[in-house]
C-alpha positions in Angstrom: 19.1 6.2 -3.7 16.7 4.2 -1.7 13.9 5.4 -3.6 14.9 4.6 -6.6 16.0 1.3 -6.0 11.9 0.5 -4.9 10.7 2.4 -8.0 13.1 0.2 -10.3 11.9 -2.9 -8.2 8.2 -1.9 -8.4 8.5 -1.2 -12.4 10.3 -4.6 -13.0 7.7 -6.4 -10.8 4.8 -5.1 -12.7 6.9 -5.4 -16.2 7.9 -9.4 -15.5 4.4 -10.0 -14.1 0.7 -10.9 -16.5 -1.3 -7.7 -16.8 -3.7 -9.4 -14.8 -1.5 -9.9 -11.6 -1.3 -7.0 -9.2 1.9 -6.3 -6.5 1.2 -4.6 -3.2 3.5 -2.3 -1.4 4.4 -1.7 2.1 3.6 1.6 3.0 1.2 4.0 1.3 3.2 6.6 0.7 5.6 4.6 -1.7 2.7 4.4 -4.0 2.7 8.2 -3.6 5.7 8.8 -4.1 6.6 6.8 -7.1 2.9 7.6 -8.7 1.3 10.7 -7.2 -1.0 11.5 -4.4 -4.2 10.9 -6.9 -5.7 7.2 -6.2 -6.9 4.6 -8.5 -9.6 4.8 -10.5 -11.5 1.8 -12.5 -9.9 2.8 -15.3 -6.9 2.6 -14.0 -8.0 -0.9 -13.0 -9.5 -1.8 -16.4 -6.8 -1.0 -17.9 -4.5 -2.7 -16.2 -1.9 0.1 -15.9 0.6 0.5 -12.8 -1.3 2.7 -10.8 -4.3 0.2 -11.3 -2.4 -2.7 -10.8 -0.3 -1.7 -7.5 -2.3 -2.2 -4.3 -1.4 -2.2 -0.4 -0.1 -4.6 2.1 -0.3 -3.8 6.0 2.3 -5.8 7.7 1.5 -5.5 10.8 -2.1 -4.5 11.0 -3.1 -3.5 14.9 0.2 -4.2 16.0 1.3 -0.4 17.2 -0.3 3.2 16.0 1.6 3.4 13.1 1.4 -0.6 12.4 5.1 -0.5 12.6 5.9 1.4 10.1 3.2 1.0 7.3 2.3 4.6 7.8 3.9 8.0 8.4 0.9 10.3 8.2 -2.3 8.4 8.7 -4.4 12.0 8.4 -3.1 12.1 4.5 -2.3 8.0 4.1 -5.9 6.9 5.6 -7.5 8.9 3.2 -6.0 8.2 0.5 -6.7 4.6 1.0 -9.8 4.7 1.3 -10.2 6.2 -2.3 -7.1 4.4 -3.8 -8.7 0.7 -2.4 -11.6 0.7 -4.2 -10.0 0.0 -7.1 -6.9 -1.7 -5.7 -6.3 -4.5 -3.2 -5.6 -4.1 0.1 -4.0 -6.8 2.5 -2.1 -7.7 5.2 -1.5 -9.6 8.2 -0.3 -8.9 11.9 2.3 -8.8 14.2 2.8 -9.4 17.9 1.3 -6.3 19.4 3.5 -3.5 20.9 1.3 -3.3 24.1 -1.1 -6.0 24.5 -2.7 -4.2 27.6 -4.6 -1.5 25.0 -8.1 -1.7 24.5 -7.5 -1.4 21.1 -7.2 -5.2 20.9 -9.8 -6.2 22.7 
């Protein structure tokens, strides 16, 4: 399936990568799904295992309400971002916006 073609890409990213260099995933609930709903911790950091290690990439921050695509649920993914990012990194960058008219952008 799908998922488990990301899971098996995710695991041989953070396998072939240093300890010490973190990957980032598209949407937030990947991470959930291939390593629970409970966030990072700075142990999990310090220790440099997976859940510690993988972070969050927004691509297309402010482009549309759901960023086109980077979340499903933003009352359970915003969250759980906000916990799981303080020990994890969070990027991103943007997109041509879907309406450029909002207020949202100004």
């Amino acid at each position: 399936s799908a998922w488990d073609d990301r899971e098996e890409l995710l695991n041989a990213l953070l396998h072939a990568a240093p300890k010490s260099i973190p990957v980032q995933l598209r949407q937030p609930n990947f991470k959930m799904h291939f390593q629970g709903s409970s966030y990072a911790t700075q142990s999990d950091m310090q220790a440099g295992n997976s859940k510690g290690r993988t972070g969050h990439h927004n691509d297309c921050f402010l482009a549309s309400p759901s960023d086109y695509g980077t979340y499903d649920d933003k009352s359970v993914e915003y969250p759980y971002l906000e916990h799981d990012t303080r020990y994890t990194l969070m990027g991103g960058e943007t997109c041509t916006p879907e309406d450029t008219s909002s207020h949202r952008y100004h």
